[in-house]
PyMOL Python script that loads the backbone (N, CA, C, O; Angstrom):
from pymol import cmd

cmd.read_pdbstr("""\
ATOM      1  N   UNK A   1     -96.367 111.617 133.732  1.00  0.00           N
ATOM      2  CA  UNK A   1     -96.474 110.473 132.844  1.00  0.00           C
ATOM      3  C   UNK A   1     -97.928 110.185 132.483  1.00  0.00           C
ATOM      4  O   UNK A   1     -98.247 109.630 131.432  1.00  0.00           O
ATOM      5  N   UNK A   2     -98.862 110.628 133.490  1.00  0.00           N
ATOM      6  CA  UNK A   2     -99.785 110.076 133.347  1.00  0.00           C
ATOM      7  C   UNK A   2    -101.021 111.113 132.166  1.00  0.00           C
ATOM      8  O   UNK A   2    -102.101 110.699 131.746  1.00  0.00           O
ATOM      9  N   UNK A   3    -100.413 112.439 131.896  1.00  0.00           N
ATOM     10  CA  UNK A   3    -100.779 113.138 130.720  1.00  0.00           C
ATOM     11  C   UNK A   3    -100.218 112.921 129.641  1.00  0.00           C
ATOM     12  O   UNK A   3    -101.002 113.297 128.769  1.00  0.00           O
ATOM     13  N   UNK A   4     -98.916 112.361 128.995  1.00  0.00           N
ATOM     14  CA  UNK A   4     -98.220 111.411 128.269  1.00  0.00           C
ATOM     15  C   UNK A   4     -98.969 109.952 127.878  1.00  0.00           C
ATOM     16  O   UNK A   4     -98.972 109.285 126.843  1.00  0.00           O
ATOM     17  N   UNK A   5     -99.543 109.789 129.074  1.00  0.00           N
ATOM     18  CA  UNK A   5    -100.217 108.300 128.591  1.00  0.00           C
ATOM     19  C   UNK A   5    -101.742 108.838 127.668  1.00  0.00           C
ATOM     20  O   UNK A   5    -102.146 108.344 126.615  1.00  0.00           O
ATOM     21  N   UNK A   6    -102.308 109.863 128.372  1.00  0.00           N
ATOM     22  CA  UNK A   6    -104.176 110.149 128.090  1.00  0.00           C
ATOM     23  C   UNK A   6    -103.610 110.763 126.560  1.00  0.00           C
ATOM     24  O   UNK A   6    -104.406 110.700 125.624  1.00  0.00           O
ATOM     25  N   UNK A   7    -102.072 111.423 126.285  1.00  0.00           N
ATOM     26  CA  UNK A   7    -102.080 112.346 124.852  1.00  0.00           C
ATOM     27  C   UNK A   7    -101.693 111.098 123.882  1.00  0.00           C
ATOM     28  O   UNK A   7    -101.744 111.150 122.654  1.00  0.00           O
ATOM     29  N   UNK A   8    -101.231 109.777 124.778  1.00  0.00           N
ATOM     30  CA  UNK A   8    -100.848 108.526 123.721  1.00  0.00           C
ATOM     31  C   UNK A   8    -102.519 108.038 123.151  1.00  0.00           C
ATOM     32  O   UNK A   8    -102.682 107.725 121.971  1.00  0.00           O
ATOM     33  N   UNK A   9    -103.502 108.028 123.996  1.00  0.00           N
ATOM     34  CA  UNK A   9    -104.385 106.935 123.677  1.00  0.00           C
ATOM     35  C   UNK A   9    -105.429 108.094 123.105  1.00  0.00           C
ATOM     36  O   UNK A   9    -106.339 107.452 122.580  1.00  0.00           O
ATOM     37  N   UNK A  10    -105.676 109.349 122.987  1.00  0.00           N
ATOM     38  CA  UNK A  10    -106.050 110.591 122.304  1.00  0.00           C
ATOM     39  C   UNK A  10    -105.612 110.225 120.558  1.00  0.00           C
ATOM     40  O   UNK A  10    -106.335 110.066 119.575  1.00  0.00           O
ATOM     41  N   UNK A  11    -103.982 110.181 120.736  1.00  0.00           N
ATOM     42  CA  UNK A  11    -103.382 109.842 119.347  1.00  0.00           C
ATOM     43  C   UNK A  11    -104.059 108.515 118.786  1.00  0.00           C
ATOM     44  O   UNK A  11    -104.121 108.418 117.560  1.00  0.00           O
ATOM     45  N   UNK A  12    -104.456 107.720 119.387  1.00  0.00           N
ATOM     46  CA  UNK A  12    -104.546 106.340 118.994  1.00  0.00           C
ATOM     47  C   UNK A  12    -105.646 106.657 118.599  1.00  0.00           C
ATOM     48  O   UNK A  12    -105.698 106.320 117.416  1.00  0.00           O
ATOM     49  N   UNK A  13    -106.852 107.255 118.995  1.00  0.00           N
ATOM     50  CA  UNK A  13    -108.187 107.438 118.763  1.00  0.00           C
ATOM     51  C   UNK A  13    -108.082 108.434 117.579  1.00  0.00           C
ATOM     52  O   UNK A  13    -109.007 108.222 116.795  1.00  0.00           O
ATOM     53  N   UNK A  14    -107.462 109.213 117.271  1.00  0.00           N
ATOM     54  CA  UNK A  14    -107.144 109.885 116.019  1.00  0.00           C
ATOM     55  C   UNK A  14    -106.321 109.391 114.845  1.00  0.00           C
ATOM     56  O   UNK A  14    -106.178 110.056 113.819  1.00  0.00           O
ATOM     57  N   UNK A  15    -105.718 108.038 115.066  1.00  0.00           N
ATOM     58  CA  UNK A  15    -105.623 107.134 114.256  1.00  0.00           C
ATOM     59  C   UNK A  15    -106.106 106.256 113.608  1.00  0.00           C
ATOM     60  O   UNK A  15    -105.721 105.758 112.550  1.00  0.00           O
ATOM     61  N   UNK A  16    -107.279 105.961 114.453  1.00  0.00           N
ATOM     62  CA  UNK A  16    -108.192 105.168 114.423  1.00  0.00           C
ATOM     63  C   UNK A  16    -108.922 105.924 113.276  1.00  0.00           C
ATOM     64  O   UNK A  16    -109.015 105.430 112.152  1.00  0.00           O
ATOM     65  N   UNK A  17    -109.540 107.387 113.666  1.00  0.00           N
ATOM     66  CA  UNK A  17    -110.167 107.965 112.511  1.00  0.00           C
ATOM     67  C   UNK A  17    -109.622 108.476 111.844  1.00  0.00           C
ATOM     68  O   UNK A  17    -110.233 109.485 111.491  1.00  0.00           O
ATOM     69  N   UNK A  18    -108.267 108.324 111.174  1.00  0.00           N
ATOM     70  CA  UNK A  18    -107.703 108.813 110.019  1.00  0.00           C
ATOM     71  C   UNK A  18    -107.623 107.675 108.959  1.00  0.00           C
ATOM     72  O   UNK A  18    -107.637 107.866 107.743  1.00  0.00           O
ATOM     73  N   UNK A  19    -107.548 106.591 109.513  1.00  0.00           N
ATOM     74  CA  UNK A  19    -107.669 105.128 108.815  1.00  0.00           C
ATOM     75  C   UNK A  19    -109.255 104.776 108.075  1.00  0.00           C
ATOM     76  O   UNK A  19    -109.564 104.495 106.918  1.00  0.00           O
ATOM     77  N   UNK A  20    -109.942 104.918 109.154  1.00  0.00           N
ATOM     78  CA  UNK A  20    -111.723 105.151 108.652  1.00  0.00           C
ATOM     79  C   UNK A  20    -111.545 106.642 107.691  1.00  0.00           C
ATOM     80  O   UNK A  20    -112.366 106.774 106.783  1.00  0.00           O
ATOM     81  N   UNK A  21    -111.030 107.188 107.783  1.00  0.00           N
ATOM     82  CA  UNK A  21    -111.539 108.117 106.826  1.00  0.00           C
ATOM     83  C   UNK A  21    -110.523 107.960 105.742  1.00  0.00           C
ATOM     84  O   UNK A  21    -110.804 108.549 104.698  1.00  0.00           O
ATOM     85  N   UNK A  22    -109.427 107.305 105.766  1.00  0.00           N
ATOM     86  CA  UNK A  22    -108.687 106.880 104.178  1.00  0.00           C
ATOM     87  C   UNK A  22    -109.425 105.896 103.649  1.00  0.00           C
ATOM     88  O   UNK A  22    -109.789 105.987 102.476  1.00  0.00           O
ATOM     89  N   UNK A  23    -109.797 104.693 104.505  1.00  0.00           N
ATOM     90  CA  UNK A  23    -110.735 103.510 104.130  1.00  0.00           C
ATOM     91  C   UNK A  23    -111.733 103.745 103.657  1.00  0.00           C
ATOM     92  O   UNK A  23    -112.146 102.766 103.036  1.00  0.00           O
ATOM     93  N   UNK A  24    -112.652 104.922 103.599  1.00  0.00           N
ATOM     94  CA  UNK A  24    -113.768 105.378 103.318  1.00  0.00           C
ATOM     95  C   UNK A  24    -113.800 106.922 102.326  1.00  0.00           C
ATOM     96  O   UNK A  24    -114.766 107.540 101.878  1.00  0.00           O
ATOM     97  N   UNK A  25    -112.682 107.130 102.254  1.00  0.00           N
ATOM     98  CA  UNK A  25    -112.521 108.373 101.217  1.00  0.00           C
ATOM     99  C   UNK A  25    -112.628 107.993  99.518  1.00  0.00           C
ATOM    100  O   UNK A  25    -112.065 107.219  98.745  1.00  0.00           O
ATOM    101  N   UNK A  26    -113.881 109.198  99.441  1.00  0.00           N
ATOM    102  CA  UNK A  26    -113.712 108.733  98.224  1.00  0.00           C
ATOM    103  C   UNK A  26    -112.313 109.351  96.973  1.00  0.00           C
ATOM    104  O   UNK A  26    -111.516 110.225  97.315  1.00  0.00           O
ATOM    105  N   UNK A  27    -112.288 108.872  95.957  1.00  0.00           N
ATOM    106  CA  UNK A  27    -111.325 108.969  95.155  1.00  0.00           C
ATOM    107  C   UNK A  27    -110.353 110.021  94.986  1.00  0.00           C
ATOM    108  O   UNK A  27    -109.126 109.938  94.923  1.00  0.00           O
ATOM    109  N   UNK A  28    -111.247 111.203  94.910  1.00  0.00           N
ATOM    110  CA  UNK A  28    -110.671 112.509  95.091  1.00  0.00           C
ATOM    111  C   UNK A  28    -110.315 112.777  95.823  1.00  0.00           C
ATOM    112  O   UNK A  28    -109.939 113.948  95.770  1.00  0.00           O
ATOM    113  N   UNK A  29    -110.036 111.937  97.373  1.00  0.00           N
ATOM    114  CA  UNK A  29    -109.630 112.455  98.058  1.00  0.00           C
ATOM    115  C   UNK A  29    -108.701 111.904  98.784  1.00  0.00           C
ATOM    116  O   UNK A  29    -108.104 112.554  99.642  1.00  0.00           O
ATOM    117  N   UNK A  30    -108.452 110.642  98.544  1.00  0.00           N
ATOM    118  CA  UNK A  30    -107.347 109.486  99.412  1.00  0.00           C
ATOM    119  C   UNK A  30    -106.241 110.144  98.807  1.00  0.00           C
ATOM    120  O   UNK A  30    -105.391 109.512  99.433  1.00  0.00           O
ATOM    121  N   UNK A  31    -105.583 110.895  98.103  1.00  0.00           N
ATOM    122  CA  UNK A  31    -104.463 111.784  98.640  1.00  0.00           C
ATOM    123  C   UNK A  31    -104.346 112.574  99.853  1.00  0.00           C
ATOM    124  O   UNK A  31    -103.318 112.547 100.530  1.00  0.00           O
ATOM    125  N   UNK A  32    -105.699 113.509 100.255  1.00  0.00           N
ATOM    126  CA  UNK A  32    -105.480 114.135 101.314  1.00  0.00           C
ATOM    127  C   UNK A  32    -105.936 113.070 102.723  1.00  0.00           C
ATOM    128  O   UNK A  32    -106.096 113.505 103.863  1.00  0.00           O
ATOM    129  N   UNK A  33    -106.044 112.043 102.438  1.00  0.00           N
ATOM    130  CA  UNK A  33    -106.698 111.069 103.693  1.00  0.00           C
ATOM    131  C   UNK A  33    -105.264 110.016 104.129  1.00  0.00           C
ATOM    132  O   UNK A  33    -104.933 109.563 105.225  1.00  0.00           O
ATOM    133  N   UNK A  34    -104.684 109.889 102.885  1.00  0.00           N
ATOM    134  CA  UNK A  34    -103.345 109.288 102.999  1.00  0.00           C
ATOM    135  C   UNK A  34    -102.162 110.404 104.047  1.00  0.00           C
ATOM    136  O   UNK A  34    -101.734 110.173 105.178  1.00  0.00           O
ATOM    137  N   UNK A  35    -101.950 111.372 103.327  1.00  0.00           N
ATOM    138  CA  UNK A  35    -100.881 112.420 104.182  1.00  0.00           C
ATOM    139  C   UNK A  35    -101.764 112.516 105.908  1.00  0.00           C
ATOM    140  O   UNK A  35    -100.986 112.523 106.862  1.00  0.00           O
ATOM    141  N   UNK A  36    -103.114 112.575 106.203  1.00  0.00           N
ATOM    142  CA  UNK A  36    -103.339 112.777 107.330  1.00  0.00           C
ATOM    143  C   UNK A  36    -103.624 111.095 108.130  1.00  0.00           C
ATOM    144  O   UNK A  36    -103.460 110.808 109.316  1.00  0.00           O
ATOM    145  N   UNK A  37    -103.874 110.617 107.527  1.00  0.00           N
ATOM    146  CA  UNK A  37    -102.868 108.905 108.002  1.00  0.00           C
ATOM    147  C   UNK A  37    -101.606 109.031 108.422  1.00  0.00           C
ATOM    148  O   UNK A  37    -101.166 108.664 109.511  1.00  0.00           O
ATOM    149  N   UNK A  38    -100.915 109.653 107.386  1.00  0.00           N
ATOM    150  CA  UNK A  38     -99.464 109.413 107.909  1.00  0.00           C
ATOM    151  C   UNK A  38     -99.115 110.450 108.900  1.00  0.00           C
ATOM    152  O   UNK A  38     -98.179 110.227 109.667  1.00  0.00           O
ATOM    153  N   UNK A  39     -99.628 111.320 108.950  1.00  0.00           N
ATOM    154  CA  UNK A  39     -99.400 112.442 110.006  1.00  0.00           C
ATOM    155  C   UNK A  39     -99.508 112.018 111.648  1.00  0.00           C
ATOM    156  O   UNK A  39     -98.682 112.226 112.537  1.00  0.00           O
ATOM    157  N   UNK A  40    -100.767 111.380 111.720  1.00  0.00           N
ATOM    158  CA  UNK A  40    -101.351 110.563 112.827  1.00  0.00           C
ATOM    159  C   UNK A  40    -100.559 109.306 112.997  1.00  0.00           C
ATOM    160  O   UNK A  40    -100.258 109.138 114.178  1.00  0.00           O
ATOM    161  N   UNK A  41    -100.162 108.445 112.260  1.00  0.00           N
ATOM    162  CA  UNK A  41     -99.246 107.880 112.347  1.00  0.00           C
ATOM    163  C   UNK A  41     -97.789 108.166 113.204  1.00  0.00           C
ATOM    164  O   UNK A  41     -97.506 107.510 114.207  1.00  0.00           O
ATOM    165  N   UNK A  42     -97.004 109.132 112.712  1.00  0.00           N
ATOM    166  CA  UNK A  42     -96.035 109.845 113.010  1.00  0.00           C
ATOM    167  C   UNK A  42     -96.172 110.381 114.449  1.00  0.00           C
ATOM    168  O   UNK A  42     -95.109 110.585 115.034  1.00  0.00           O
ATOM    169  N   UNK A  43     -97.312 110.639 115.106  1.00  0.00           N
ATOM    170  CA  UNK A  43     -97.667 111.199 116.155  1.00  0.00           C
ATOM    171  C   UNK A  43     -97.887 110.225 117.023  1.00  0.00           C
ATOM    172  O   UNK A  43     -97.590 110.436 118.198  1.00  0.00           O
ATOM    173  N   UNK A  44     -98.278 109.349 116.757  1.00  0.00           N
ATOM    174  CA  UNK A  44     -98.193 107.879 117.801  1.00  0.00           C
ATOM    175  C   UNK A  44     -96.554 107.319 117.907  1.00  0.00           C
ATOM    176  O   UNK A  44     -95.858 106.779 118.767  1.00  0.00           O
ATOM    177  N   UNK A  45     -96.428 107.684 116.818  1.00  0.00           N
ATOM    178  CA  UNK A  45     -94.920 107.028 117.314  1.00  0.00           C
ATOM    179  C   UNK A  45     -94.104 107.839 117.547  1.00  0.00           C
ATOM    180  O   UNK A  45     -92.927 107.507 117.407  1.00  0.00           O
ATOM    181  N   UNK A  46     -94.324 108.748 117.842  1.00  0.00           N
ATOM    182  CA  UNK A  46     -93.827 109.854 118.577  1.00  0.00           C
ATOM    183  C   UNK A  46     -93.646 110.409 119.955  1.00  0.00           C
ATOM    184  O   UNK A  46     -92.806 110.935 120.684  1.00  0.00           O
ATOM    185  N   UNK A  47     -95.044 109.955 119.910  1.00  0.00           N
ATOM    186  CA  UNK A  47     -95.392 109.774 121.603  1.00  0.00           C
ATOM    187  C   UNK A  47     -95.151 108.328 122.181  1.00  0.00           C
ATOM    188  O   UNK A  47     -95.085 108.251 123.408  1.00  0.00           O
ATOM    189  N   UNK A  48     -94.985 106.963 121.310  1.00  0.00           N
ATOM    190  CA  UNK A  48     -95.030 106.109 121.824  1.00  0.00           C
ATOM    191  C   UNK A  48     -93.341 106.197 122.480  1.00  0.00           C
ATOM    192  O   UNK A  48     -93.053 105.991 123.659  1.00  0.00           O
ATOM    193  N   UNK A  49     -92.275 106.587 121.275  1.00  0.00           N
ATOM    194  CA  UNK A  49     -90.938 106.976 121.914  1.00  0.00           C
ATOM    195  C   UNK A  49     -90.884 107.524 122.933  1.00  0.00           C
ATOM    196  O   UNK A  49     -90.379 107.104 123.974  1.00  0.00           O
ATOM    197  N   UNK A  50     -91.410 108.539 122.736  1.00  0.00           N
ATOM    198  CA  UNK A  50     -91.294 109.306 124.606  1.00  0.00           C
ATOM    199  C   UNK A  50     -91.825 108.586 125.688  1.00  0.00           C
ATOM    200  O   UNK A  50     -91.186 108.525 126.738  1.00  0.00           O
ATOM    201  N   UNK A  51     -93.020 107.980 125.554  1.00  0.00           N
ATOM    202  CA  UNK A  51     -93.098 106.926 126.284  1.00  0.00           C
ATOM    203  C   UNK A  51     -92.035 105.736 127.067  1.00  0.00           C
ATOM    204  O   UNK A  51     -91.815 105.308 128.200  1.00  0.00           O
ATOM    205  N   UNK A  52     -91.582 105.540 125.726  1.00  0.00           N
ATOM    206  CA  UNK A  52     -90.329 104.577 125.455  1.00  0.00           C
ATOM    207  C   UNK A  52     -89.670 104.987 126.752  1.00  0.00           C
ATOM    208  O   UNK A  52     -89.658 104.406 127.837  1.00  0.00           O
ATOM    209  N   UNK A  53     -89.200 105.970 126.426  1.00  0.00           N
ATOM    210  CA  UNK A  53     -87.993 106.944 127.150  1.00  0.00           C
ATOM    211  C   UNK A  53     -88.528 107.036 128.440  1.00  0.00           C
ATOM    212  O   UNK A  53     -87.866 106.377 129.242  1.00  0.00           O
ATOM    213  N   UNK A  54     -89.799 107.805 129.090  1.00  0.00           N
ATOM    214  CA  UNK A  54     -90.112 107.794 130.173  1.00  0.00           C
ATOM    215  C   UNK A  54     -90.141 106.733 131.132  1.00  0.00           C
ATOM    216  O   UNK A  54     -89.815 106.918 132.304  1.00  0.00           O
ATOM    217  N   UNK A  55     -90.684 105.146 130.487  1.00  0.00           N
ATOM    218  CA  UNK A  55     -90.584 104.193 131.269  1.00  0.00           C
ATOM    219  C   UNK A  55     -89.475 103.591 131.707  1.00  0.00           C
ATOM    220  O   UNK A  55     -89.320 103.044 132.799  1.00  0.00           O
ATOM    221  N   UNK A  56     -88.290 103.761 130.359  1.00  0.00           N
ATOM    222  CA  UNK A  56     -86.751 102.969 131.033  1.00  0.00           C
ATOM    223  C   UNK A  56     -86.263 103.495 132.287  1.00  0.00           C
ATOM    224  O   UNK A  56     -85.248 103.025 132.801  1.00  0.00           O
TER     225      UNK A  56
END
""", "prot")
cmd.dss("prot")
cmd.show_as("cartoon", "prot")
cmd.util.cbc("prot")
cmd.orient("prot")
C-alpha cells in the first residue's frame, strides 16, 4: 500500500505540472497541454480508486 500511496502523490505532483503548463501554454499549444491535463487527471483518479479499493 505504501508504494500505491508514494505512485498517488508522484501523480498529484504531475498534476500539479500539467495544470502550470496548460495555465501557462502559449496558444499554439493549449491543445496539447489540455489532452496532457486530462491524461494526468485520469491517472489520479485512477490511482485514487485503487486506493479506494485498498483501504475498504
Amino acid at each position: 500500500m505504501n508504494d500505491l500511496i508514494e505512485e498517488y502523490k508522484k501523480a498529484l505532483e504531475e498534476l500539479k505540472q500539467a495544470e502550470n503548463n496548460f495555465n501557462n501554454a502559449d496558444s499554439d499549444f493549449v491543445p496539447a497541454a489540455a489532452l496532457q491535463l486530462k491524461a494526468k487527471t485520469e491517472k489520479v483518479n485512477a490511482i485514487y480508486k485503487k486506493l479506494k479499493g485498498v483501504a475498504v
